[in-house]
N, C-alpha and C positions, 0 to 999 in steps of 0.2 A: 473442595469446591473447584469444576474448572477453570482456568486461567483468563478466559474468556467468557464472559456470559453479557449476551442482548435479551434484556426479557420484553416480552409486549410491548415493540416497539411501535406507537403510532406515529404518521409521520403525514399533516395536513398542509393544503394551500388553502388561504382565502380567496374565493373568488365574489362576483356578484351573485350567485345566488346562492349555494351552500357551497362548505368546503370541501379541496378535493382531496380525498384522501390515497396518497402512494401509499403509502404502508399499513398495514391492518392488522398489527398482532405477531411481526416476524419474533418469532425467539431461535437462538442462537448459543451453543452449549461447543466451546472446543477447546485444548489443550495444549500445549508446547510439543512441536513434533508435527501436529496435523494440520492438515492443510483443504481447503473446501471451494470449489468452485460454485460461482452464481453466473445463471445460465438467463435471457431471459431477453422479450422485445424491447425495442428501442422506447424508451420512455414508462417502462415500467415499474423504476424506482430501483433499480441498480447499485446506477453510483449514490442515488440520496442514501440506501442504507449503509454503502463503505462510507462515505462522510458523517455521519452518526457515529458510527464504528470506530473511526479516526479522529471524532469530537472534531470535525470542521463543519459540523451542522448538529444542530437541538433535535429530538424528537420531541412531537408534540405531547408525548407521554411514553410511559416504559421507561427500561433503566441501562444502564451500559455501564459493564465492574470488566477491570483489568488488571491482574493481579493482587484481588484483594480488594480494588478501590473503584468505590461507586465515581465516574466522573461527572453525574451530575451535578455533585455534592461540593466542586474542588472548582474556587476562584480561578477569576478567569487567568491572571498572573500565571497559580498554582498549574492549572491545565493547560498554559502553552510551555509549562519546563516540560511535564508530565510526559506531555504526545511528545518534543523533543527528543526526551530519554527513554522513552517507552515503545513508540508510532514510527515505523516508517513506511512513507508513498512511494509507487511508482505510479506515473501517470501514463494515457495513451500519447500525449507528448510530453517529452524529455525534460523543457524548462530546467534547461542550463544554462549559464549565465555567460554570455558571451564573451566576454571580456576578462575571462579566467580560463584556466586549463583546466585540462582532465582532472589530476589531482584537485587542484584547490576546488571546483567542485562538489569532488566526494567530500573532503573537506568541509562545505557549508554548516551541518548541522553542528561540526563542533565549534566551528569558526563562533558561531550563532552566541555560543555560552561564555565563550573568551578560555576554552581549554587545551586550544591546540598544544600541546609538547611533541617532542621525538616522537614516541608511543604511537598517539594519532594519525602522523604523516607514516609510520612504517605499516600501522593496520592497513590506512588507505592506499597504499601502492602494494600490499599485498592482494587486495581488494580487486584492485584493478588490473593486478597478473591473474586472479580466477576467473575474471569477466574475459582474459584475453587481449588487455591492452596494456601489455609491459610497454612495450613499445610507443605507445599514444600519450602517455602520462602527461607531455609539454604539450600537446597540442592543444588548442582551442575550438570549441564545437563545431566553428567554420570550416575545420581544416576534418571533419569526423564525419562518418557514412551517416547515416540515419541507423541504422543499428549497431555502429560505434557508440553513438548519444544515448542511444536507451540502455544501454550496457553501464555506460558511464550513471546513469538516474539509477540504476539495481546496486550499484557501487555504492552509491549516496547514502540508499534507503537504507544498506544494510549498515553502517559506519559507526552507528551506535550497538550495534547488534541488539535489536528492537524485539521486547516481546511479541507485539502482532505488526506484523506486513501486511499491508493493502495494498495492489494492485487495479488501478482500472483503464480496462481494457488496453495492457499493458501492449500488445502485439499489434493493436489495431490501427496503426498509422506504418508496419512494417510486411515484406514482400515472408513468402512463408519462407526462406531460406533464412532470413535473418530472425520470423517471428518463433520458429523452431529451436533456436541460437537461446533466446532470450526467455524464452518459456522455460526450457531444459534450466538454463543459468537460476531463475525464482526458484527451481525446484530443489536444486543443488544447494545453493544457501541457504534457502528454509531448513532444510535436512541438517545442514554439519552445520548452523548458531541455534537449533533445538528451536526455531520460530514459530510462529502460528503464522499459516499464509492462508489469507481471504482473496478471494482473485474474481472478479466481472469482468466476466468475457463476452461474445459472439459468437469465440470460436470452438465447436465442436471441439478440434482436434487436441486442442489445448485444456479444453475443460476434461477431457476422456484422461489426463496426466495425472488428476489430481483423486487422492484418495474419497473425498466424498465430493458430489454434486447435488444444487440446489436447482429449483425453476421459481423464480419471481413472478408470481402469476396470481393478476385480483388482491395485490399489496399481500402477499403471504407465501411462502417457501413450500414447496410441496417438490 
């Protein structure tokens, strides 16, 4: 079974007259290693399906297994260790916590469980020499580029070495020297922690990286 599976995802709003429906039946079949771009207009139901994906949003019907485990199924307690240990985000902004450094940070997700030891602080400062910020580790987001911080959020996501990586529109608040930087970086790490990376984008050029491409169009992947 792959490691990944969205089946018949529906995905509704109430409005005043009937409901509107983003999603219409997306199904979704991928493995550790692969990695798939969603391509698609502004308000097409993009990020509603990496939040399903990521269980920070219900589908109104369908189902979502990740290694094994239906997350419909898995209390709510259960499903935020789950996504914890299992989930990690990068967003189009960084939400980095100002008042801490680089490291502490990457840091967050384990901080979250109370496991920080030795181990954790040397993965995450390894982490942060791959992204290219040996150097920035003490600093504080104020003191960091705008693609220092997003380097610093791919440092995050990865800290658990997460079966699937979601990505949305990780590049799209960055100039293309640094969204090149940062794209190349998701692709690098998905590759050598064997991840699954889901990635909604805008950008051509960044979708053109990724071994499969989707288009979100009339709530359906085609």
């Amino acid at each position: 079974m792959p490691d990944f599976v969205a089946t018949d995802l529906v995905k509704e709003f109430e409005t005043p007259n009937e409901p509107l429906r983003i999603l219409d039946g997306v199904n979704v079949q991928l493995n550790r290693g692969e990695n798939l771009a969603v391509i698609g207009p502004s308000g097409s139901g993009k990020s509603t399906f990496l939040h399903i994906a990521g269980t920070l949003d219900t589908p109104t019907s369908g189902a979502v297994e990740l290694n094994g485990s239906d997350l419909n199924q898995l209390a709510e307690k259960d499903l935020a260790s789950f996504r914890n240990k299992n989930i990690g985000f990068v967003f189009q902004e960084h939400h980095l916590l100002p008042q801490l450094s680089a490291l502490e940070n990457v840091l967050i997700p384990i901080v979250a469980t109370g496991e920080t030891d030795n181990d954790s602080i040397e993965q995450a400062k390894s982490l942060l020499e791959k992204v290219g910020l040996s150097d920035r580790m003490t600093h504080r987001s104020a003191e960091l580029s705008g693609g220092e911080r997003q380097r610093v959020a791919v440092a995050r996501a990865m800290i658990r070495s997460p079966v699937l990586l979601l990505a949305d529109e990780p590049t799209g608040s960055l100039d293309q020297a640094n969204a090149e930087k940062v794209g190349q970086l998701l692709l690098e790490l998905q590759q050598e922690h064997n991840t699954i990376l889901m990635c909604v984008t805008h950008s051509e050029r960044l979708a053109g990286l990724f071994q499969k491409r989707v288009k979100l169009e009339n709530g359906k992947f085609v």
